[in-house]
DRENLO-960464 format. One record per residue (C-alpha): residue in one letter; x, y, z. Coordinates in steps of 0.02 Angstrom, whole numbers, plus 50000, padded with zeros to 5 digits. Layout:
DRENLO-960464
AXYZ...
***
This chain:
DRENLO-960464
X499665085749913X497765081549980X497045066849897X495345073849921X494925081849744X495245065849676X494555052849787X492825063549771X492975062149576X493465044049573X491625041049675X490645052649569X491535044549383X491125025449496X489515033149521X489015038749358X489645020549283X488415013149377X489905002649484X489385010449647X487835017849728X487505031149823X488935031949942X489685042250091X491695043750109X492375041050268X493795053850275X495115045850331X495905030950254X495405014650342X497335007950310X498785020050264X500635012250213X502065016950096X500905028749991X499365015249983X497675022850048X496195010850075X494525021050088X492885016450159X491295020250050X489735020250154X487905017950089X486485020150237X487845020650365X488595004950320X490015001150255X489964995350075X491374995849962X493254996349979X494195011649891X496175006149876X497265019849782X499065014549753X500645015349628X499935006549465X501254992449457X500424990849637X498654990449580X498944980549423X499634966949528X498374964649660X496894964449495X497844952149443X498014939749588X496064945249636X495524939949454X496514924649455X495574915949580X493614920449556X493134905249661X494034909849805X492464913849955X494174923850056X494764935249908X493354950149887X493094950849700X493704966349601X492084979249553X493124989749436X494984991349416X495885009849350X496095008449167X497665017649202X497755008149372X497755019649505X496495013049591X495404996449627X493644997249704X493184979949799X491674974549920X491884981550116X492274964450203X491184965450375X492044959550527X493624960750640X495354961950578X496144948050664X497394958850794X497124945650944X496924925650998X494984933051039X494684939150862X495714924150764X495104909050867X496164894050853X497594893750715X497144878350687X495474881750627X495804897550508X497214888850452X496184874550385X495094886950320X496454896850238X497074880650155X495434874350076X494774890250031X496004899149967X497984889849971X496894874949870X496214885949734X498054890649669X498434887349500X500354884249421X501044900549327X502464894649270X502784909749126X504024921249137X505714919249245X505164929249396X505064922749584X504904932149757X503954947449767X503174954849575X503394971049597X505294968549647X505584950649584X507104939849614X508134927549472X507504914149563X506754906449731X508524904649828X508924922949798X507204927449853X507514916050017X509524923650026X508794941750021X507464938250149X508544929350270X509794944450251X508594956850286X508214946650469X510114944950501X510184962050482X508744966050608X509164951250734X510884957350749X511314957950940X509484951151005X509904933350932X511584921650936X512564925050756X512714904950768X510774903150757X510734913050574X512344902350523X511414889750573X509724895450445X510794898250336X511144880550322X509324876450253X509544888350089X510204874549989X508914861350018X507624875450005X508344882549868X507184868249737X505554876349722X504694864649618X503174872449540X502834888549552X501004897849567X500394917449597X500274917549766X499514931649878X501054934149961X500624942350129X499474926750231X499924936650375X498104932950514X498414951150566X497714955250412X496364943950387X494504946150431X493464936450555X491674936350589X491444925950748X492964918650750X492514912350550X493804916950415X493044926950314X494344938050198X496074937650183X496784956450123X498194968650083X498884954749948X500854955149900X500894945249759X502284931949745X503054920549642X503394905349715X502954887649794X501034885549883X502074880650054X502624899250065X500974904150088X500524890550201X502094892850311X501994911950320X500184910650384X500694900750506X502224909850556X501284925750565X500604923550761X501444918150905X500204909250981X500264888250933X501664887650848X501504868350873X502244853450743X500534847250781X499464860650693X500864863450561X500814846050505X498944844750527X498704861550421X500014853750280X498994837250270X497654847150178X498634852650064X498414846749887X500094855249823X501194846949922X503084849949875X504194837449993X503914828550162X503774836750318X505704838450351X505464848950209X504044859350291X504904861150447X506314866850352X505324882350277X504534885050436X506114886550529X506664900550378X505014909150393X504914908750575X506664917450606X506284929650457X504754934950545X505644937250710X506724949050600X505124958450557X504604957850730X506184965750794X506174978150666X504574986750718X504884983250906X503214973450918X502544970351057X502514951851027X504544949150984X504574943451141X503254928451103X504094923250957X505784924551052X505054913351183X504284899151028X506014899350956X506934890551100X506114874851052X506244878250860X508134883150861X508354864450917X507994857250726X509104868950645X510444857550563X512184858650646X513584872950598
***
């Protein structure tokens, strides 16, 4: 089924609403996963506005997390949101997706960035009993952690020692105390950010989760292989204003996270597994004892 018929009378409805302007479509979808399109509107041959048409549990989800935090310079504000949620229209963020060390800069310096202007404007949400990912939540934040961890058992299975997830396994318990909990956007992976110059600029494609500020913090930081360092973990943490534990804590996390996203890695046969494989060596050496 083409998506064109409707796409055209989504702009022309945006149009006649006054939302957008006069605007070209780029034909094909800038981003294209699990049924999500993400369209570019041009105006004078420039990108201006963001077209993303998705499931509406999808859609209603990322409104949500965009509206939540207004203040936010790294989360492009929502222009108009589906009544019946199929679809969100957003700002085009200008710049480079951050695919490489040359695009990114130093991790420690979008990190810092990603903490003050974004990790620092989190607020609690503590209603409801749901943790881990909204649109397929978990009971609570160990089951979240057990079902992520199983998933990277499951895709590590002959490329790492069986003792070294026995031995992750180990940090579910003291990980398994949350604390607060806050709407987090769920997916701080620097892949999908955007850079201009080597600046932070936007930080996309949101998951929203459930769940403790560190996630966020951790998963950003897990999400390259380059400086992977206590040094710019710790430094990145100090900024922090919700701080839940000490730093054996947040090498704890980061030692979940980090073998999780191996597990990712290995799953798509990136190109970088090999990186992370290489970081681990020293990490593996914290794990606690079997």
């Amino acid at each position: 089924m083409t998506l064109a018929p409707r796409i055209y009378a989504t702009i022309q409805h945006l149009f006649m609403k006054g939302i957008i302007e006069t605007v070209e479509l780029r034909e094909k979808p800038e981003s294209e996963e699990e049924g999500k399109r993400t369209y570019v509107l041009t105006a004078d041959g420039k990108p201006k506005y963001s077209l993303c048409m998705d499931a509406p549990e999808n859609i209603a989800m990322a409104e949500q997390l965009h509206k939540a935090y207004p203040d936010s310079p790294l989360l492009p504000k929502v222009l108009y949101a589906d009544p019946v949620k199929g679809y969100l229209v957003q700002p085009y963020v200008e710049g480079a997706v951050g695919q490489s060390t040359e695009e990114r800069g130093l991790k420690k310096v979008w990190l810092t960035a990603l903490v003050v202007d974004l990790l620092n404007r989190y607020e609690m949400d503590e209603a409801g009993g749901k943790w881990g990912r909204l649109t397929e939540p978990s009971s609570s934040w160990s089951e979240f952690n057990e079902r992520e961890l199983s998933k990277a058992r499951e895709n590590l299975n002959g490329l790492q020692p069986a003792e070294d997830c026995e031995r992750v396994a180990l940090l579910l318990e003291p990980l398994a105390e949350a604390g607060s909990k806050y709407l987090l956007h769920g997916h701080t992976d620097a892949h999908q950010f955007v850079f201009r110059k080597k600046e932070l600029v936007g930080v996309l494609e949101p998951k929203p989760t459930a769940g403790p500020v560190l996630y966020d913090l951790v998963q950003a930081f897990c999400s390259t292989p380059d400086d992977l360092s206590l040094e710019t973990l710790f430094d990145a943490y100090s900024r922090l204003d919700a701080k839940n534990g000490d730093q054996e804590r947040l090498v704890q996390e980061a030692l979940l996270r980090l073998y999780c996203r191996m597990g990712e890695h290995a799953a798509a046969s990136s190109a970088e597994l090999n990186e992370y494989l290489a970081a681990w060596q020293f990490w593996r050496m914290l794990l606690p004892e079997a």
